[in-house]
ZAMARGU-4260 file (C-alpha; in steps of 0.2 Angstrom, whole numbers, plus 5000, padded with zeros to 4 digits):
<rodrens>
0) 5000/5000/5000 | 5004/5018/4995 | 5014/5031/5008 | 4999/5041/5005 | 4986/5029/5005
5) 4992/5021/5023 | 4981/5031/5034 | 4964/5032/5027 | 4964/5014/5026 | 4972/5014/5044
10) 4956/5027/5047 | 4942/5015/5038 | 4950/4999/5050 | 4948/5010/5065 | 4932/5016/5062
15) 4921/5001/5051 | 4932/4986/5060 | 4937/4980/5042 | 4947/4983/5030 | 4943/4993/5014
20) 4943/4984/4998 | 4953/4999/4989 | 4960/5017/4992 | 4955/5030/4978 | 4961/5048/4974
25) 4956/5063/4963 | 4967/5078/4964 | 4963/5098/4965 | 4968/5109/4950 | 4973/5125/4951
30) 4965/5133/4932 | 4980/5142/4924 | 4969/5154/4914 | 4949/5154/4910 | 4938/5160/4924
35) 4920/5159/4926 | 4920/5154/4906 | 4915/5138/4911 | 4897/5138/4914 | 4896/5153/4898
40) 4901/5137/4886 | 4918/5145/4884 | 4937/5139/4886 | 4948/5135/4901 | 4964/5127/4904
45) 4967/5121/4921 | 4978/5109/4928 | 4977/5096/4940 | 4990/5096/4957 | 5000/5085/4969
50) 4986/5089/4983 | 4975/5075/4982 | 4957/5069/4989 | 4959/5051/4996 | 4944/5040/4998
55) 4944/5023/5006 | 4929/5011/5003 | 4921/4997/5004 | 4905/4988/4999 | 4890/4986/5011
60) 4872/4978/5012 | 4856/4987/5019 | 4856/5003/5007 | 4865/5015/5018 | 4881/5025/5015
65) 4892/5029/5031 | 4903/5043/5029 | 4916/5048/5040 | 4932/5064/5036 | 4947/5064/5044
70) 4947/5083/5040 | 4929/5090/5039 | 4912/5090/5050 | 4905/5075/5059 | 4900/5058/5052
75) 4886/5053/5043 | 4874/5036/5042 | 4861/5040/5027 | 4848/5028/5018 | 4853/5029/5000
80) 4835/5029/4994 | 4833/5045/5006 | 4846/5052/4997 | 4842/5068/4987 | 4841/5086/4981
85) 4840/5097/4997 | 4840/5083/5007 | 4860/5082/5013 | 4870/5097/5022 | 4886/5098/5024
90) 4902/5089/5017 | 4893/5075/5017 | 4882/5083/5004 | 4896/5078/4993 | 4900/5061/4991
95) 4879/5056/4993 | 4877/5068/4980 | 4890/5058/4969 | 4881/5039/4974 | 4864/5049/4970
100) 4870/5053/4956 | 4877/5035/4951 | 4861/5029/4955 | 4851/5042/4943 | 4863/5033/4931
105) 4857/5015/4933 | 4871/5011/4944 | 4866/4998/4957 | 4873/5003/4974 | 4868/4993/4986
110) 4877/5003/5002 | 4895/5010/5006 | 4905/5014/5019 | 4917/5029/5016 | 4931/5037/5023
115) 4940/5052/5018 | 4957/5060/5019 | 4967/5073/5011 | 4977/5090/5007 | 4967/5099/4997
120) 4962/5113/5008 | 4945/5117/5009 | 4940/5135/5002 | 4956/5139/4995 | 4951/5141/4975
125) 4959/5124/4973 | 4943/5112/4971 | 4943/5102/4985 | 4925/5101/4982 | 4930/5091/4965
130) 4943/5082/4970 | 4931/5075/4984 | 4918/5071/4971 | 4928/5062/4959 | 4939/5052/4972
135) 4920/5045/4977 | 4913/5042/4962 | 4930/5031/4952 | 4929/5022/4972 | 4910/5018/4969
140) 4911/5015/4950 | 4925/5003/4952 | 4917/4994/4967 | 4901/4992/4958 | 4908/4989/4939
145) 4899/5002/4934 | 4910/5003/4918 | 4910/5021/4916 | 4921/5032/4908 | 4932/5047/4913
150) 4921/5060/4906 | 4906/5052/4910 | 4911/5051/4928 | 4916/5066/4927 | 4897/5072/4922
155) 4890/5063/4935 | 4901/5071/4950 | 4896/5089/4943 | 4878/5083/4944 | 4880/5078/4961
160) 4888/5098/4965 | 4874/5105/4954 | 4858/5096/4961 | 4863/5089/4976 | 4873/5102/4984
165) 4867/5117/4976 | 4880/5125/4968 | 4878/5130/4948 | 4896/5124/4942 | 4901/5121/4926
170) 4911/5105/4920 | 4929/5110/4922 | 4934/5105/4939 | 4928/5089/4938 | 4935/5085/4921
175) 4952/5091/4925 | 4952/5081/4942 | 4947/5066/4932 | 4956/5069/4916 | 4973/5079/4923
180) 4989/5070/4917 | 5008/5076/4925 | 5016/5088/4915 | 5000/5093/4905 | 4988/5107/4905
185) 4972/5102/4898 | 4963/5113/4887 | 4946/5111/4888 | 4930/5115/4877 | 4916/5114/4891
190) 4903/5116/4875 | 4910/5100/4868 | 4919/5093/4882 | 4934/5091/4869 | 4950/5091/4878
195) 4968/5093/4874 | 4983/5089/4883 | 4991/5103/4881 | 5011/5102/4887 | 5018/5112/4902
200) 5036/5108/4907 | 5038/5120/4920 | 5055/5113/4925 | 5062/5113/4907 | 5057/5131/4909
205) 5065/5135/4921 | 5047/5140/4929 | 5036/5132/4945 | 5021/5137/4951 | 5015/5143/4966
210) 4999/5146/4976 | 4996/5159/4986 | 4983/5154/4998 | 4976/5171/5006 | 4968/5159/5020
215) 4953/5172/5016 | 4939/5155/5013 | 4924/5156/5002 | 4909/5151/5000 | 4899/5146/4984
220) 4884/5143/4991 | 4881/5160/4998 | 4872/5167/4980 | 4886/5176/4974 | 4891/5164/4962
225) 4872/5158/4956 | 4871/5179/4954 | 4887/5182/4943 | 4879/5164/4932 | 4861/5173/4932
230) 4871/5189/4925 | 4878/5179/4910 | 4865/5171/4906 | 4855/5188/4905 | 4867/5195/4894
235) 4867/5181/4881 | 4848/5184/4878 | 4850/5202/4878 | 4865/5200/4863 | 4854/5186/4857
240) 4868/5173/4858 | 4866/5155/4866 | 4880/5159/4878 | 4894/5173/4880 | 4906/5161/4870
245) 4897/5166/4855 | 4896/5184/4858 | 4911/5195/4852 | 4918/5211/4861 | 4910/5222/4847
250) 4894/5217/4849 | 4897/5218/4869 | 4902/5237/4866 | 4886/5240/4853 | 4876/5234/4865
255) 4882/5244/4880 | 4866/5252/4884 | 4855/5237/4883 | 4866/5227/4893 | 4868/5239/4907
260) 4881/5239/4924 | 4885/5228/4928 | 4881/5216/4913 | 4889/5224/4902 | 4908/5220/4914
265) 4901/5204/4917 | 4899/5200/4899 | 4915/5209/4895 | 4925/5199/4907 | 4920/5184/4897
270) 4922/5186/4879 | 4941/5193/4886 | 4944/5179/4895 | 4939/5166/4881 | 4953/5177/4869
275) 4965/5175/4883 | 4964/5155/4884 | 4965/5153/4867 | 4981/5163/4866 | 4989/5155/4880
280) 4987/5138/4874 | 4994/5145/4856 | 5010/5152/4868 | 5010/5134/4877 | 5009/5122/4862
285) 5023/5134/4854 | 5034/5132/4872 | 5034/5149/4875 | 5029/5149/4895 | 5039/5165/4898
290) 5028/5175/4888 | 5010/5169/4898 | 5013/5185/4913 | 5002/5197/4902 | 4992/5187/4899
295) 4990/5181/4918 | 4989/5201/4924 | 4974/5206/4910 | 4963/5190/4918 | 4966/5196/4938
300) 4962/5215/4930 | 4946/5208/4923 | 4943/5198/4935 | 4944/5212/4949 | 4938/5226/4939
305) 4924/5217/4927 | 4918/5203/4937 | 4922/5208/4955 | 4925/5193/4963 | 4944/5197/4969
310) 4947/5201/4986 | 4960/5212/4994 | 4968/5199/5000 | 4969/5192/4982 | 4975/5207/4975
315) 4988/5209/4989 | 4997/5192/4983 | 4996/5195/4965 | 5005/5213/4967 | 5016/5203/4979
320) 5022/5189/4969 | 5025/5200/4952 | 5035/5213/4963 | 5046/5199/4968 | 5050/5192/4952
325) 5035/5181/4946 | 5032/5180/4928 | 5014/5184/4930 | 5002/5179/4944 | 4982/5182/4945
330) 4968/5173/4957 | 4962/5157/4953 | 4944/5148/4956 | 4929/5156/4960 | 4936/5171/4971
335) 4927/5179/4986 | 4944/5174/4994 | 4952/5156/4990 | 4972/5157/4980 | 4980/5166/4968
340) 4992/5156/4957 | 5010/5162/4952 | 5023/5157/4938 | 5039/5160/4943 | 5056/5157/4938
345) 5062/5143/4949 | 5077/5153/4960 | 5065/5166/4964 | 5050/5154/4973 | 5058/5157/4991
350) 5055/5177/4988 | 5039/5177/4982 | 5036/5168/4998 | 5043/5179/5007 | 5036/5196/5000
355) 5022/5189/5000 | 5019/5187/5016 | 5027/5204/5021 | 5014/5209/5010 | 5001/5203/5019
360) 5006/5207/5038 | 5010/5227/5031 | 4990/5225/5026 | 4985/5218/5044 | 4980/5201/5035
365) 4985/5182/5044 | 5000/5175/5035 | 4997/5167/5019 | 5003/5147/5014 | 5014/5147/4999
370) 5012/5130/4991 | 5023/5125/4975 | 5014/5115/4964 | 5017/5103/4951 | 5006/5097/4936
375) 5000/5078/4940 | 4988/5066/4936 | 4969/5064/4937 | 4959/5050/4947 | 4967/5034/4949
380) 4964/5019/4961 | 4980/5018/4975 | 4977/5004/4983
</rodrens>
């Protein structure tokens, strides 16, 4: 058994007295470039990371899934059947959402038991959520031979965050989390769902990159994400276009009036940001990594400016990181509070740590965690 896998099954011994038939993980992502374009049809290219979701199961009779975290709130002993929208609170929302989900999908489950571990930190940008949700369902799927794909599983993890949980995400951090390979971006068309593994060889480079956790947590299901969506979507029928990916800057600026404050930056924000994603993967395919920083800048500007869902804290560890040498750097997820993301040439990680977090106590904000990352691969079974 794995280094990693050792203690959530140790965890699952102590707690179900058996021992699980298999240890699963999924990992976070951090999203290089392509926020809020996902659930706008548009393009992103996220990555996934060396911070993974562990889950270790076993089969059960009686209908019931038992959850327990090694990290988050208390346990939870649920009839499957109960299982529903609105009917689960809490983390545990997340991996019945994902059996609920299987279900919907014809999957026989006849019962689980679950526990989870892992380093993903919760409400830092970095999709724990996702990660969670896809360890669960390649643990269920492979217990139960449900003979699903990637992508498919990856579908049915989102359902689970959109029905059963609440939150309106789009498809990215569950396809990344499933689909995520080392060394790789993965360029993703969340119209289509076609992908590209996209190279990023940061070491070749010369380049690492770094998260800036501001430690400032968010939440997505306090309505501000649901409102920027409903804001998109608004402004696609008032252009008259499906979804902002099919809307262009002109006809954003010609419509100005019509659109309104804030549709108009909201709109804006998106068609830029779809430009921005396809230029980066241009510069990525052609090697050219050094020349991402303004590209990186423009999406924290629009994403601060247009789509105001920076925070201070955010904007404090992007000015920080550049200052101290990074290539570019800009927030990442959601926002509200969460990470920013940073590329950096490799000798001058230690300083952007450092500035950073002078930065931040100069600004009365609690220390940040400075995090290197590195570009890995998607669910797997560990044990």
């Amino acid at each position: 058994m794995s280094d990693r896998a050792g203690p959530v099954a140790a965890a699952f011994r102590e707690w179900t007295g058996r021992d699980p038939e298999g240890v699963w993980a999924a990992p976070g992502r951090v999203n290089l470039i392509g926020e809020h374009t996902d659930y706008n049809d548009g393009f992103v290219l996220p990555a996934a990371i060396d911070r993974l979701v562990l889950v270790a199961a076993g089969r059960r009779d009686g209908g019931r899934l038992r959850l327990w975290s090694r990290q988050a709130g208390p346990p939870a002993d649920l009839e499957l059947a109960a299982v529903g929208p609105g009917r689960v609170e809490g983390w545990a929302a997340y991996p019945a959402g994902v059996a609920w989900a299987l279900g919907q999908a014809g999957v026989e489950l006849g019962g689980a038991d679950l526990v989870v571990d892992g380093d993903v930190p919760a409400g830092s940008g970095l999709s724990s959520s996702a990660a969670l949700e896809c360890a669960t369902a390649t643990a269920l799927a492979d217990l139960h031979g449900a003979g699903l794909d990637r992508p498919a599983l990856a579908a049915l993890a989102r359902r689970a965050e959109n029905e059963v949980v609440g939150v309106p995400s789009g498809a990215m951090d569950q396809m990344v989390s499933m689909l995520g390979r080392a060394g790789h971006a993965l360029f993703l068309d969340t119209r289509s769902l076609a992908t590209e593994q996209v190279p990023l060889p940061l070491e070749a480079a010369g380049l690492c990159l770094v998260v800036l956790d501001t430690r400032a947590g968010h939440r997505l299901v306090d309505g501000a994400y649901a409102d920027r969506r409903a804001a998109c979507e608004a402004a696609a029928a008032t252009l008259g276009v499906a979804a902002l990916r099919d809307a262009t800057l002109a006809q954003v600026e010609q419509h100005r009036t019509a659109l309104g404050e804030p549709g108009l930056r909201r709109a804006r924000h998106v068609v830029t940001e779809n430009a921005r994603v396809l230029e980066a993967v241009a510069l990525l395919r052609a090697g050219e990594l050094d020349r991402l920083g303004p590209l990186l800048a423009a999406s924290h500007a629009s994403l601060r400016d247009d789509y105001e869902v920076s925070s201070p804290e955010l904007d404090t560890a992007v000015a920080a990181a550049v200052e101290a040498g990074a290539v570019g750097a800009r927030m990442t997820g959601a926002g509200f509070g969460g990470s920013a993301i940073a590329l950096v040439p490799a000798e001058l990680a230690s300083q952007v740590g450092d500035r950073a977090r002078e930065a931040f106590a100069a600004a009365g904000f609690g220390p940040p965690e400075i995090t290197p990352v590195v570009p890995s691969d998607g669910a797997r079974r560990l044990a």
